[in-house]
BAPADO-86021 format. One record per residue: x, y, z of N, C-alpha, C in turn. Coordinates in steps of 0.2 Angstrom, whole numbers, padded with zeros to 4 digits, always signed. Each point is the difference from the previous one (the first is absolute). Layout:
XYZXYZXYZ;...
***
This chain:
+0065-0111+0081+0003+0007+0002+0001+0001+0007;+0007+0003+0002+0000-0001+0007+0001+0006+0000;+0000+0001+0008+0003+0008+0005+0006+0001+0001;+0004-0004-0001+0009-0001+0001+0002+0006-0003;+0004+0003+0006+0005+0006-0001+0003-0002-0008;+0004+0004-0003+0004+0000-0004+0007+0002+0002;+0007-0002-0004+0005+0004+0003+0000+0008-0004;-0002+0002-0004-0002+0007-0002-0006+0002+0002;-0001+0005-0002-0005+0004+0004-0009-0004-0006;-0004-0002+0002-0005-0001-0005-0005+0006+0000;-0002+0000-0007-0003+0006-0002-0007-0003-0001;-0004+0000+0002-0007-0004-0003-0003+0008-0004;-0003-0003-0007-0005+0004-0004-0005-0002-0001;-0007+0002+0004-0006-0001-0003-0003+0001-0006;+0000-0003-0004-0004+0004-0007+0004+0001-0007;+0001-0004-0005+0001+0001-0007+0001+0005-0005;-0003+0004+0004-0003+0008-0005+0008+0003-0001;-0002+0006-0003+0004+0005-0004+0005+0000+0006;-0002+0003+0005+0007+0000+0007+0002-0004+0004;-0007-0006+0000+0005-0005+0002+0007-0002-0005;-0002-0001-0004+0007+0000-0006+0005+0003+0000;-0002+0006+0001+0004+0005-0003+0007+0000+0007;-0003-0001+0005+0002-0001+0007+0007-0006-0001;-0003-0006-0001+0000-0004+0000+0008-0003-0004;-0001+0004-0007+0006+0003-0007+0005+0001+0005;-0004+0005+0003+0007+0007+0001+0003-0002+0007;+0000-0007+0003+0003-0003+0005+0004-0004-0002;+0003+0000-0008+0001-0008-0001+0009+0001+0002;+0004+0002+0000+0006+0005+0001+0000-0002+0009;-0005+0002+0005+0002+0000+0006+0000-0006+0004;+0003+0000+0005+0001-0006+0006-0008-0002+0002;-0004-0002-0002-0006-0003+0003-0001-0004-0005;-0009-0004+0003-0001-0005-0002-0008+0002+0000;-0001+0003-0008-0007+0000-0002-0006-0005-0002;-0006+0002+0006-0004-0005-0002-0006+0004-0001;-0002-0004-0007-0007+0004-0002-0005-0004+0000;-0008+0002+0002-0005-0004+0001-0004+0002-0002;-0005-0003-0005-0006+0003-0003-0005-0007-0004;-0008+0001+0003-0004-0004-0003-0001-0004-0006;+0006+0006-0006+0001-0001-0006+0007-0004-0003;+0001-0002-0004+0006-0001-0002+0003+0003-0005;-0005+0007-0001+0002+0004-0007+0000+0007+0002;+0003+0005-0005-0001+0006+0003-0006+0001-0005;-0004+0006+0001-0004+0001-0003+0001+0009-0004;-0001-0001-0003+0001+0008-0005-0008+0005-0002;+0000+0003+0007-0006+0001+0001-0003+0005-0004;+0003+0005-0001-0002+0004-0006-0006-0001-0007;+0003-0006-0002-0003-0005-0005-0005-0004+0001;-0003-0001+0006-0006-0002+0003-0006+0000-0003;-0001+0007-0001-0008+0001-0006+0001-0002-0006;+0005-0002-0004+0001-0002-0007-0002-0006+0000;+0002-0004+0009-0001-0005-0002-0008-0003+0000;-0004+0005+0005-0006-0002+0001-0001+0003-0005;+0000+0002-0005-0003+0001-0008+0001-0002-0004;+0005-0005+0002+0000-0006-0008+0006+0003-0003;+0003+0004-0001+0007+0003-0001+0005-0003+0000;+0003-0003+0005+0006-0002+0000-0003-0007+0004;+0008-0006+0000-0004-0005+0004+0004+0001+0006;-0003-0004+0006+0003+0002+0006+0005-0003+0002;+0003-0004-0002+0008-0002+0005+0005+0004-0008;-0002+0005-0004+0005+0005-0001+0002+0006+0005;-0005+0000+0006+0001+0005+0004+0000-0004+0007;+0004-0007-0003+0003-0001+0008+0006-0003+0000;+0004-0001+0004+0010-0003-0001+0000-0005+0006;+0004-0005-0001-0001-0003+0006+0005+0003+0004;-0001+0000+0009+0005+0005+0001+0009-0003+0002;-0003-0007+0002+0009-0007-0001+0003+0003-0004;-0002+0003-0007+0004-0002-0007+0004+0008-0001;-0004+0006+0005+0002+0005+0001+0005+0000+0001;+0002-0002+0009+0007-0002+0003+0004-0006-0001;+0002-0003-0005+0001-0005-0002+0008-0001+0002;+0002+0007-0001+0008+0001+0001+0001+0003+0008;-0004+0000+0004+0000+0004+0004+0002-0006+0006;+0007+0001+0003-0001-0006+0004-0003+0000+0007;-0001+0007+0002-0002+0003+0007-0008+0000+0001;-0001-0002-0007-0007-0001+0001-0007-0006+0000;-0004+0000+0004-0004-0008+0000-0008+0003-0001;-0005-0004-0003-0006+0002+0000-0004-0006+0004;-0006+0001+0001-0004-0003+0005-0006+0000-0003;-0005-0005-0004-0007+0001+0001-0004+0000+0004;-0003+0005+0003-0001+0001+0007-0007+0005+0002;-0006-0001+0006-0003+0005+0001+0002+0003+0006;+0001+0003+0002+0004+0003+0006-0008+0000+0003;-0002-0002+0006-0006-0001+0005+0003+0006+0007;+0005+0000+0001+0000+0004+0006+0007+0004+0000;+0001+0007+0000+0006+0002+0005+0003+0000+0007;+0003-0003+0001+0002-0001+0008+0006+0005+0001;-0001+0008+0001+0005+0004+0000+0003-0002+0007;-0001-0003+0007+0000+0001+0005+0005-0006-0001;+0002-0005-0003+0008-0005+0000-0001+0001-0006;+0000+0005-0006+0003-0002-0006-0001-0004-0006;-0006-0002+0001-0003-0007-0003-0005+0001-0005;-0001-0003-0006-0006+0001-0001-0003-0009-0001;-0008+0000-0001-0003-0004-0001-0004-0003-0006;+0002-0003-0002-0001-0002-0009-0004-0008+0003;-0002-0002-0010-0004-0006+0000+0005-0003-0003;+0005-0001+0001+0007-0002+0001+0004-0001+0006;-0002+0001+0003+0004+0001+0007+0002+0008+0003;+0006+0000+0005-0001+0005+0004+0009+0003+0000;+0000+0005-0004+0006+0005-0005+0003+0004+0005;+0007-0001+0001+0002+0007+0007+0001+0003-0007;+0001+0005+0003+0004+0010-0004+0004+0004+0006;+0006+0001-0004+0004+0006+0005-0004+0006-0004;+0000-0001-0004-0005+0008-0005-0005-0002-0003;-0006+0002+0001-0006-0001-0007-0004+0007-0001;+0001-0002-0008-0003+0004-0004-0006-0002-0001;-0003+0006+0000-0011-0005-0001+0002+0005-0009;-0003-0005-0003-0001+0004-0008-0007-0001-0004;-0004+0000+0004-0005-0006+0000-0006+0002-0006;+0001+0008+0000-0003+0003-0008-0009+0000+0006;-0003+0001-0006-0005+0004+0002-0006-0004-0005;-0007+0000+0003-0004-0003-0002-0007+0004-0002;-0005-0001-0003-0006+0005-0002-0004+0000+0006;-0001+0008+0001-0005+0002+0007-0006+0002-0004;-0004-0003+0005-0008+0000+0000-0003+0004+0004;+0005+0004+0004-0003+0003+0004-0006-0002+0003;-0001-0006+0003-0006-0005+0006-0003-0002-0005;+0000+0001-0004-0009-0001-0004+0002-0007-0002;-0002-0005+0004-0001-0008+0000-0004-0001-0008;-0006+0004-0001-0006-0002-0007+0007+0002-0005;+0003+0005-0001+0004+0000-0004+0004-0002-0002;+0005-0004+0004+0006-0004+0002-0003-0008-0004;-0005+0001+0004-0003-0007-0005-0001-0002-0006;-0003+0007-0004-0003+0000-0007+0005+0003-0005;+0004+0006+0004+0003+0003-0008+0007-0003+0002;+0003+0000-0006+0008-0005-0002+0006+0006+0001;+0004-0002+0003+0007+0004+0002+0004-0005-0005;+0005+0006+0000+0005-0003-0005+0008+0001+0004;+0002-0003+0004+0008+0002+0004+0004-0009-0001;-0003-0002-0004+0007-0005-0001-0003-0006-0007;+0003-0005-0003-0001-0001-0005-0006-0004+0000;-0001-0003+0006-0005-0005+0000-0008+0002+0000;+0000+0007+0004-0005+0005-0002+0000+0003-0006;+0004+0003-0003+0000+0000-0008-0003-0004-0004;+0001-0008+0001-0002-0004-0005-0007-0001+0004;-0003+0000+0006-0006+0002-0001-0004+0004-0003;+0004+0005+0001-0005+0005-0002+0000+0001-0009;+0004-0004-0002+0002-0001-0009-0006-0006-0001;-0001-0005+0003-0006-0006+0001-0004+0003+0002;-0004+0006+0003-0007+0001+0001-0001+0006-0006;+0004+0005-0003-0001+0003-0005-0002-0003-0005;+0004-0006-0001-0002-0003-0009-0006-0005+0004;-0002-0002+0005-0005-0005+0001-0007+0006-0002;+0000+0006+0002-0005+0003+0000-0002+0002-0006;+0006+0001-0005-0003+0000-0006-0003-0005-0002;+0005-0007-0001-0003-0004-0002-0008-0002+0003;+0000+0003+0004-0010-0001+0005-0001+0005-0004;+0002+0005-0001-0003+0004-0002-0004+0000-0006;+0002-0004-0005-0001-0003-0007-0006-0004+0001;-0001-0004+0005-0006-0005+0000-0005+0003+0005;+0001+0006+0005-0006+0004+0004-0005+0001-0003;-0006+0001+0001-0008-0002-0004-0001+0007+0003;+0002+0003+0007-0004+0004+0004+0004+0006+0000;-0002+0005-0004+0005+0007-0003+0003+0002+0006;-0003+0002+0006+0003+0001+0005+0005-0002+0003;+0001-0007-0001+0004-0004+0001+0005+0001-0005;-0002-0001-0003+0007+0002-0007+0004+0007-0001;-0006+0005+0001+0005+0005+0003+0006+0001+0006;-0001-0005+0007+0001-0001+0006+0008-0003-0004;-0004-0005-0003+0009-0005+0000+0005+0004-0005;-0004+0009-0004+0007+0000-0005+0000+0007+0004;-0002+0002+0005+0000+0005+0002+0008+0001+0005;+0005+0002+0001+0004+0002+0003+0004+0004+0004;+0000-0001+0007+0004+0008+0006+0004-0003+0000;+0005+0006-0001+0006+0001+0004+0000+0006+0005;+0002-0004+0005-0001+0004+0008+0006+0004+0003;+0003+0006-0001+0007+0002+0000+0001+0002-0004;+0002+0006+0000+0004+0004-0006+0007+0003-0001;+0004-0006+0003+0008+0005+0000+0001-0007-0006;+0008-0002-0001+0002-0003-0005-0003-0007+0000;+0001-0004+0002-0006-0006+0000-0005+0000-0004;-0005+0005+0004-0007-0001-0002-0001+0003-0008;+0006+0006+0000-0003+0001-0006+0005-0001-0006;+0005-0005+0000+0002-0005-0002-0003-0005-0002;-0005-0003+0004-0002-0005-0001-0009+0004-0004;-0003+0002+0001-0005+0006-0003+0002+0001-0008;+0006+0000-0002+0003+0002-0006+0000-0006-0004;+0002-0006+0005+0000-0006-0004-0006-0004-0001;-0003+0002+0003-0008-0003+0000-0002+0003-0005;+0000+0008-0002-0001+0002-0005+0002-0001-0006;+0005-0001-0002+0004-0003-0005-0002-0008-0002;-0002-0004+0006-0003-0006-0003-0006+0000-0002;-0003+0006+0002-0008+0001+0000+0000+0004-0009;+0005+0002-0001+0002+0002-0007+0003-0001-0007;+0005-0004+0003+0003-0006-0004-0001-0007-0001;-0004-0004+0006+0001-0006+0000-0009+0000-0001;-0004+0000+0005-0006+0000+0001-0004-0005-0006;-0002+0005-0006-0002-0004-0005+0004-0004-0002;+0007-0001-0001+0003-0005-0005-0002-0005+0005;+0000+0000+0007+0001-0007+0002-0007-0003+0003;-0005+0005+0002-0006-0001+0001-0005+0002-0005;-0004-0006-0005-0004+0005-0005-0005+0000+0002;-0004+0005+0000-0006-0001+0003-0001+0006+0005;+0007+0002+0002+0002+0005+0006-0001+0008-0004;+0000+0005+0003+0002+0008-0004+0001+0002+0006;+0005+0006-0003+0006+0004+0005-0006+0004+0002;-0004+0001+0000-0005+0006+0003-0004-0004+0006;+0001-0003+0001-0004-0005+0003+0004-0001+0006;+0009-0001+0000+0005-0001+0006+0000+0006+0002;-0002+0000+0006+0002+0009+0003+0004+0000+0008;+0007+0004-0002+0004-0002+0004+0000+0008+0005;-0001-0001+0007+0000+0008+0005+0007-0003+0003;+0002+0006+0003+0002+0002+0004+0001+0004+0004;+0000-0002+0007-0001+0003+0006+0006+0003+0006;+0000+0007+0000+0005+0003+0005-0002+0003+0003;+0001-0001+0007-0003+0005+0005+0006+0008+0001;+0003-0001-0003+0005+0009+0000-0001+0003-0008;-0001+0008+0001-0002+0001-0005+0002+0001-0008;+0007-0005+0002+0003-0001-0006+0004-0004-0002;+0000-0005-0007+0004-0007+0002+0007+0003+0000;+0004-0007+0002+0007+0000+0000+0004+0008+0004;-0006-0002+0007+0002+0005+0005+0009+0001+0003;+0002-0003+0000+0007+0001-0002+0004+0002-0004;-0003+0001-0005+0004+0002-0007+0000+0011+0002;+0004+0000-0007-0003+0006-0003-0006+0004-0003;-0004+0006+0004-0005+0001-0003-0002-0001-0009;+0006+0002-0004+0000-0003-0006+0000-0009-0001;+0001-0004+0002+0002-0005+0000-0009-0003+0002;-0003+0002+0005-0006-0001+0003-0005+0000-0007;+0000+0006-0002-0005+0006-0005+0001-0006-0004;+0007-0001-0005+0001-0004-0007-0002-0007+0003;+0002-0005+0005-0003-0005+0002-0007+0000-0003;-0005+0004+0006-0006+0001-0002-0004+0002-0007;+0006+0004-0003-0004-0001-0007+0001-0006-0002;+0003-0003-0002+0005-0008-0002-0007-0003+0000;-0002+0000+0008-0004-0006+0000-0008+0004-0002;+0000+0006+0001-0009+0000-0004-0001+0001-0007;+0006+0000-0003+0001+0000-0006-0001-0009-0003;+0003-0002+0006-0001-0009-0003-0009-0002+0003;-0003+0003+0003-0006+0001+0000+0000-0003+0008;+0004+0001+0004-0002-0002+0007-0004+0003+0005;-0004-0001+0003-0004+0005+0004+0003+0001+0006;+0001+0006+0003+0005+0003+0008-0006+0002+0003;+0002-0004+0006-0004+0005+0004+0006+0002+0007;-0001+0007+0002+0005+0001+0004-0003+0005+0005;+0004-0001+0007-0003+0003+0005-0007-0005+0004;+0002-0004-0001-0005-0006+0001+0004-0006+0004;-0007-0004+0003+0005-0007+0002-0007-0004+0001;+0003-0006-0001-0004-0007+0000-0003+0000+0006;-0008-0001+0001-0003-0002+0006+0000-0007+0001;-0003-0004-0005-0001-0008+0002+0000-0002-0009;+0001-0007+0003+0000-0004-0008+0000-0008+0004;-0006-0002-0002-0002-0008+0002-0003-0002-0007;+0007+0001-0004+0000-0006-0005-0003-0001-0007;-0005+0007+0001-0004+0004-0005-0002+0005-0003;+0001+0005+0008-0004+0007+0000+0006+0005+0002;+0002+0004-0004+0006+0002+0005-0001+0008+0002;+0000+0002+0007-0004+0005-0001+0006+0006+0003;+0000+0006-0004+0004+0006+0000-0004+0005+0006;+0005+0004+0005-0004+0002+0006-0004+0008-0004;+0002+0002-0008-0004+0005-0004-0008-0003-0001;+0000-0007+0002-0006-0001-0001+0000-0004-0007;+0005-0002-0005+0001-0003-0004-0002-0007+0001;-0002-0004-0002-0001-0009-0001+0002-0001-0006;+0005-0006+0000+0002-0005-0009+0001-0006+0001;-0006-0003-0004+0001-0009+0001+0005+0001-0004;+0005-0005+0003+0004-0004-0002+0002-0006+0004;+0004-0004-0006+0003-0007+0004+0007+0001+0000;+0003+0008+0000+0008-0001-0001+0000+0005+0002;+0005+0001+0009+0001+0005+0002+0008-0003+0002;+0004+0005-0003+0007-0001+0002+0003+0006+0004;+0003-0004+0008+0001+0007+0002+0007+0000+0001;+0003+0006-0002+0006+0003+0001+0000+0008+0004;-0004+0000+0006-0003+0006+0003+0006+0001+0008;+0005-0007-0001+0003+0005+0007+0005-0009+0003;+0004+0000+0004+0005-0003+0000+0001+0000+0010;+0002-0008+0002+0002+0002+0007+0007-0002+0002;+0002-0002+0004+0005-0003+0000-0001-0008+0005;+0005-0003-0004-0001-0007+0001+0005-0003+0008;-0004+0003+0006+0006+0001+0006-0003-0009+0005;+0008-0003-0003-0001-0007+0005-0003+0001+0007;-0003-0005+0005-0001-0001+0006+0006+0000+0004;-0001+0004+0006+0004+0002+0004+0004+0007-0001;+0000+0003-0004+0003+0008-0002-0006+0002+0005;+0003+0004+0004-0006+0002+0005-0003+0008-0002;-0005+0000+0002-0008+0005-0003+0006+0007+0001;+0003+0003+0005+0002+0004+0000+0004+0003-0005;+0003-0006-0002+0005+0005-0007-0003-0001-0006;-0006-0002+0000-0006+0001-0006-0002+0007+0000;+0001+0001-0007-0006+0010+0000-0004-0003-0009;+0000+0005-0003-0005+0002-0003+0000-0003-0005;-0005-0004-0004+0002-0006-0004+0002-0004+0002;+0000-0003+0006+0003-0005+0003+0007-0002-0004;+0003+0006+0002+0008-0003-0004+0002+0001+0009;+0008-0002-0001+0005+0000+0005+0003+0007+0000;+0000+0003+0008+0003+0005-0001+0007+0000+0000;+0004+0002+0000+0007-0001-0002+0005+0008+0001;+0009-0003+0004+0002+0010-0001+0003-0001-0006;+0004+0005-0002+0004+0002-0004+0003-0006-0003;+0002-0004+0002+0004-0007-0001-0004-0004-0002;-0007+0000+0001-0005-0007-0003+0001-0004+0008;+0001+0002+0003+0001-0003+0008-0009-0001+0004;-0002-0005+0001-0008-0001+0001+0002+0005+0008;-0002+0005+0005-0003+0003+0003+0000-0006+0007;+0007+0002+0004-0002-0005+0004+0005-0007-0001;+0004-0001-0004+0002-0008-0001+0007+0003-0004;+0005-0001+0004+0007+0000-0003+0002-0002-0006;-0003-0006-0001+0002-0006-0006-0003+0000-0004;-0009+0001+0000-0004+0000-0005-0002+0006-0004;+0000-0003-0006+0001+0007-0006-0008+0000-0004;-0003+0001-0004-0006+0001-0004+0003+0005-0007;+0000-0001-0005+0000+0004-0006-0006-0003-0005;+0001+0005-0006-0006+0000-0005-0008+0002+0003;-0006-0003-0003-0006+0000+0001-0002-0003+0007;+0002-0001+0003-0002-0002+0009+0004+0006+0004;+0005+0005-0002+0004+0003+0003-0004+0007+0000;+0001+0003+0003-0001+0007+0002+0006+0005+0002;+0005+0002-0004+0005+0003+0002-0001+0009+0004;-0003+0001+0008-0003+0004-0001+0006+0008+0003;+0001+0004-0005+0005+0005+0003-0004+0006-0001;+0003+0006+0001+0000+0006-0001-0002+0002-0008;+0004-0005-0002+0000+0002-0009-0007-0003-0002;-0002-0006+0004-0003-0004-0003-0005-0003+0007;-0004+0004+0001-0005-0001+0005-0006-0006-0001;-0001+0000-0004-0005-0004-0002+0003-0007-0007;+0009-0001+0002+0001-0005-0001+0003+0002-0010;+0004-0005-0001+0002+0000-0008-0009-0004-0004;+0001+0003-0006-0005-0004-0003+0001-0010-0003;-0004-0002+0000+0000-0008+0000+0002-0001-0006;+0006+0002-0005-0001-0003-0003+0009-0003-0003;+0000-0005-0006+0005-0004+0000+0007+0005+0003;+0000+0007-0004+0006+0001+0001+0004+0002+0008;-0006+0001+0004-0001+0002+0009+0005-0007+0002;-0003-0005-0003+0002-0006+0003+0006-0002-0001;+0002+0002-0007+0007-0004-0002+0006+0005+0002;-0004+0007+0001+0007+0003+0003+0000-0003+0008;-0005-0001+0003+0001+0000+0009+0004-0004-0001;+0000-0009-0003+0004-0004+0001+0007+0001-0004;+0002+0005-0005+0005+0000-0002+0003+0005+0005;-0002+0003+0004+0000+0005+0005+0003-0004+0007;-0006-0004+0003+0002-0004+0007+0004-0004-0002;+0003-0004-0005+0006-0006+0000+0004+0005+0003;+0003+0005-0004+0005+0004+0003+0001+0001+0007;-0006+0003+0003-0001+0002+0007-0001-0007+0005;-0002-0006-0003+0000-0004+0006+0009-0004+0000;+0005+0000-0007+0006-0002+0003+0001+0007+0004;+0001+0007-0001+0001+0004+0006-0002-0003+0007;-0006-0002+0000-0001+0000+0006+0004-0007+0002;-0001-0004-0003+0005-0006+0001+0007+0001+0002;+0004+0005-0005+0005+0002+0003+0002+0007+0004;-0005+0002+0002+0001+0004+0006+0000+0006-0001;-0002+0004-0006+0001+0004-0005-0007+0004+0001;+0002+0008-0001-0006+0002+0000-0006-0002-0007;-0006+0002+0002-0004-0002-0006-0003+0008-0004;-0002-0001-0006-0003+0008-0003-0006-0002-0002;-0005+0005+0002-0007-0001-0002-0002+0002-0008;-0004-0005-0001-0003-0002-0007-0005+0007-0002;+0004+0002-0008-0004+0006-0002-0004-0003-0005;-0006+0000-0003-0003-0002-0004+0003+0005-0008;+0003-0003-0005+0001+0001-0005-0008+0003-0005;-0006+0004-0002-0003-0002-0004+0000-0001-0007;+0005-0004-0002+0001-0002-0009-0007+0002-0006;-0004+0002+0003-0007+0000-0006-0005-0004+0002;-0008+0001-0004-0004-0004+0000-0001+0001-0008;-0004-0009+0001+0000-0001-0008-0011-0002+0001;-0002-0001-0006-0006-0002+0002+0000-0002-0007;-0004-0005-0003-0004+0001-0007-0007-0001-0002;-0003+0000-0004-0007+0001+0000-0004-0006-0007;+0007+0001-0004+0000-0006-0004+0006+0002-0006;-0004-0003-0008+0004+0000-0006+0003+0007+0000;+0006+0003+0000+0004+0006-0001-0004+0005+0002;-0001-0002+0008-0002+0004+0003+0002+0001+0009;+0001+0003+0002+0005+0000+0007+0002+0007+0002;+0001+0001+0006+0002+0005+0005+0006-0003+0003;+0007+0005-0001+0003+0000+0005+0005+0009+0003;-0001-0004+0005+0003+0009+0005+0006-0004+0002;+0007+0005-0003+0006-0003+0004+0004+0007+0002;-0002+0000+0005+0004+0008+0002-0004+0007-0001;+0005+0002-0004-0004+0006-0003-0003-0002-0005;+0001-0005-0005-0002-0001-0006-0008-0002+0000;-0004-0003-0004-0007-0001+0001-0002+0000-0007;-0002-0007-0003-0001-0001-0006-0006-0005+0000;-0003-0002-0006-0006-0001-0002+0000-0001-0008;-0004-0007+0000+0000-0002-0006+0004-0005-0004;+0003-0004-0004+0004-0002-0001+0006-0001+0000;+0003+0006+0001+0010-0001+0004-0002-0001+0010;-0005+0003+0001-0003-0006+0006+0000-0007+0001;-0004-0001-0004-0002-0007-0003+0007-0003+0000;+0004+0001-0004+0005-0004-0002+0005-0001+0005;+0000+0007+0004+0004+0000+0008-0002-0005+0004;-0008+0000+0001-0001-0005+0004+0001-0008-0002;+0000-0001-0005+0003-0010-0004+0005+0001+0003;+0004+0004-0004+0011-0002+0004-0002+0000+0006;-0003+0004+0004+0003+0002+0008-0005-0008+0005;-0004-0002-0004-0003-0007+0002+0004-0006-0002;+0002+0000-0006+0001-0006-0004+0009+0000+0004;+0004+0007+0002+0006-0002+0002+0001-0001+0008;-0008+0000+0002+0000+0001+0008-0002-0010+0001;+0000-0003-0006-0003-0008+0003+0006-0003+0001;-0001-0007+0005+0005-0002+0002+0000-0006-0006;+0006+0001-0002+0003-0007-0006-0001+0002-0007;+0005-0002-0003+0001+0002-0007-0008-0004-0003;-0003-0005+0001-0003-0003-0004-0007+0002+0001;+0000+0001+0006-0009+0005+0001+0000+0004-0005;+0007+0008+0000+0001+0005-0004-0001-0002-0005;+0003-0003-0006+0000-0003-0006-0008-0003-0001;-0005-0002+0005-0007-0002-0002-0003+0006+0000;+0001+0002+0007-0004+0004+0000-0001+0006-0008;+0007+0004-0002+0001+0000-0004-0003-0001-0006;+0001-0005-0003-0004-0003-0006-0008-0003+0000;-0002+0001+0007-0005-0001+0002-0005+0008-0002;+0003+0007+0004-0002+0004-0003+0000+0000-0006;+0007-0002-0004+0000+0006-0009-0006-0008-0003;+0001-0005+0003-0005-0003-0007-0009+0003+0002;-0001+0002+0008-0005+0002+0001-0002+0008-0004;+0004+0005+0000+0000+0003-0004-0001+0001-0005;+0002-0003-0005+0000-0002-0008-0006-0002-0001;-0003-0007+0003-0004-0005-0001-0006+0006+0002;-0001+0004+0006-0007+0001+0005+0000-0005+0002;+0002-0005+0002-0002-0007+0005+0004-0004+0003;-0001-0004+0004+0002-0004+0003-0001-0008+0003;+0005-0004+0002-0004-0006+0000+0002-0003+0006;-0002+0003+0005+0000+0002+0008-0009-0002+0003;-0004+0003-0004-0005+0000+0003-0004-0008+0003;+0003-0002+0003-0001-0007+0004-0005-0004+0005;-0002+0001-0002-0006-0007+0008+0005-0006+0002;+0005+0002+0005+0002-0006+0000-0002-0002+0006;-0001+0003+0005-0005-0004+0005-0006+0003+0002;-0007-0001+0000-0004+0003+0001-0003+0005+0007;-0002+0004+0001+0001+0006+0008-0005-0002+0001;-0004-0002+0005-0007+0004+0002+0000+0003+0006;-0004+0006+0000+0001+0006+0003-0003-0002+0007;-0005-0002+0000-0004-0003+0006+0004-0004+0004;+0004-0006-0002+0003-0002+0006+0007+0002+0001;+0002+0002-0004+0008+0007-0004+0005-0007+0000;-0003-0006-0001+0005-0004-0004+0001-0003-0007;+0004-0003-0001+0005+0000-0008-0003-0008-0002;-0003-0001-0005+0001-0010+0000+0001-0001-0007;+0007-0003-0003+0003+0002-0007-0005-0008-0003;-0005-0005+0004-0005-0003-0006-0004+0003+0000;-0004+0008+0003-0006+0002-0002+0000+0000-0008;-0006+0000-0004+0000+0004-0007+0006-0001-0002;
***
């Protein structure tokens, strides 16, 4: 890959995600010459993440390769690539590919799981932000049971079926839901020997209500949802430490376990060289109205490394897909403006709804004024996942993936396909 001018304007996009795409679409019409870079060669369908670390679904139905996306697209070129440095000062960037000019770049780079410093943490408990962390954390859940079947030393065997989830907005208590449900459907049929009283799944928020974003109603029925399925909440709390055994609550709580999953908080994924200054809270990118990084003509940041900060919006859009896919269907428009000389309009955030689920016909969604719960929730939530995937053939698995899981209670997901250990946090597909 070279630095060589183009005779159009080049567009470089960091990052595969929801708005690098979406950006990326909505250029195909204009005089430039898109080039998109990311570590991956697939998009990934984040949402779906937890079903996969729960044996639910398999993982490349939530992923699309992203070549076959743009397939008709002739303005546009992909790169597998790790961007090592930004050189805003010639226009350049620094990849393990070589060294890429941009007349424009957009950083889309998405957002990674914060630890907030705590190194002991980072090390022991499992984040979940892309597939290959997934299918970790899917290999150390069925590893622990399976240990947990042949442990001799009850303490130990409580430790390995004992399970936190750390976070209480959609995530954490999406994934709480489904650990419950395997802890109530699957458990005995697949491990005998094993009893559901025996799996005990917490979850942990430090605000004093999950699905702090929702509606008060939406929070309440959540909450019921999950202590109905028998989960224990703790709320108004937050993790002190956890080295791998003991996990201690600043209330003064301790719970051995071997499975601590956090979904407690999100930063942003900001390349070398974006300079400290136009970093703020969350280490996202601060940005004006236009998604324009603070400081740089030409360079843009949208979605979950962006911080869009105005008037309306002090403390930034929330991280989530729909933020991203509007920015980029938003700045393709505003960067031919700029291109052609044209004024630009700043980016209002649409909020379309949130959706959450907690498991079998059971779900919260708030769209507007409306605000439902229970199964036409439920059912909300499958369409508005199943028609947000990319490719007719994911949709169609995904799909038939749920109704036979449905029907049956089970599925045939729950895989060791490559072994995790947690102590060295590497994968090795001959262990066991």
């Amino acid at each position: 890959m070279d630095q060589k001018k183009s005779a159009k304007p080049r567009i470089v996009i960091v990052g595969g995600g929801f708005g690098g795409l979406e950006l990326a679409k909505n250029l195909k019409n204009a005089s430039v010459d898109v080039l998109l870079l990311d570590k991956h060669n697939y998009h990934t369908f984040q949402p779906l993440l937890y079903q996969v670390a729960a044996g639910s679904i398999a993982a490349d139905s939530i992923a699309f390769p992203i070549r076959r996306i743009f397939t008709k697209q002739d303005n546009f070129r992909f790169a597998l690539a790790e961007v090592e440095r930004i050189n805003p000062e010639n226009n350049t960037i620094d990849t393990n590919i070589g060294t890429i000019y941009f007349d424009y770049l957009i950083i889309a780079t998405g957002s990674n799981t914060n630890f907030f410093g705590n190194k002991e943490i980072e090390h022991f408990a499992m984040p979940m932000k892309n597939i290959p962390e997934a299918l970790n954390l899917r290999s150390l859940i069925l590893q622990n049971l399976e240990m947990s079947l042949i442990a001799k030393d009850p303490e130990e065997k409580a430790a390995l079926m004992t399970f936190v989830v750390v976070g209480g907005g959609p995530t954490g208590v999406e994934l709480s839901g489904a650990l419950a449900e395997m802890r109530q459907l699957i458990l005995m049929k697949d491990y005998h020997g094993l009893r559901k009283h025996n799996m005990k799944v917490y979850l942990i928020e430090g605000k004093a209500e999950l699905l702090a974003s929702f509606s008060p109603g939406a929070s309440a029925k959540a909450n019921k949802f999950l202590l109905d399925m028998d989960v224990t909440i703790f709320n108004s709390v937050h993790v002190q430490s956890y080295n791998g055994v003991e996990l201690k609550i600043d209330d003064g709580t301790t719970i051995l376990t071997r499975n601590v999953l956090w979904a407690a908080g999100v930063k942003g994924e900001v390349p070398d060289g974006v300079p400290q200054t136009s970093i703020t809270k969350g280490n996202r990118i601060q940005t004006d109205e236009i998604n324009r990084v603070n400081g740089y003509p030409n360079i843009f940041a949208i979605g979950d490394v962006a911080a869009v900060i105005t008037a309306d919006a002090p403390n930034g859009y929330p991280g989530v897909a729909q933020t991203a896919i509007q920015q980029g269907r938003h700045l393709a428009k505003n960067i031919v403006h700029i291109i052609n000389g044209e004024p630009t309009t700043p980016f209002k955030y649409n909020d379309k709804g949130s959706l959450a689920t907690i498991g079998r016909n059971k779900a919260v969604a708030d769209i507007g004024k409306i605000h439902m719960q229970g199964f036409i929730a439920w059912v909300i939530w499958g369409v508005v996942h199943i028609m947000s995937l990319a490719g007719f053939t994911n949709k169609g698995t995904i799909f038939f993936s749920w109704a036979i899981s449905y029907f049956t209670k089970n599925s045939d997901n729950r895989l060791i396909i490559r072994y995790f250990n947690i102590e060295t946090r590497m994968t090795d597909p001959e262990s066991k």
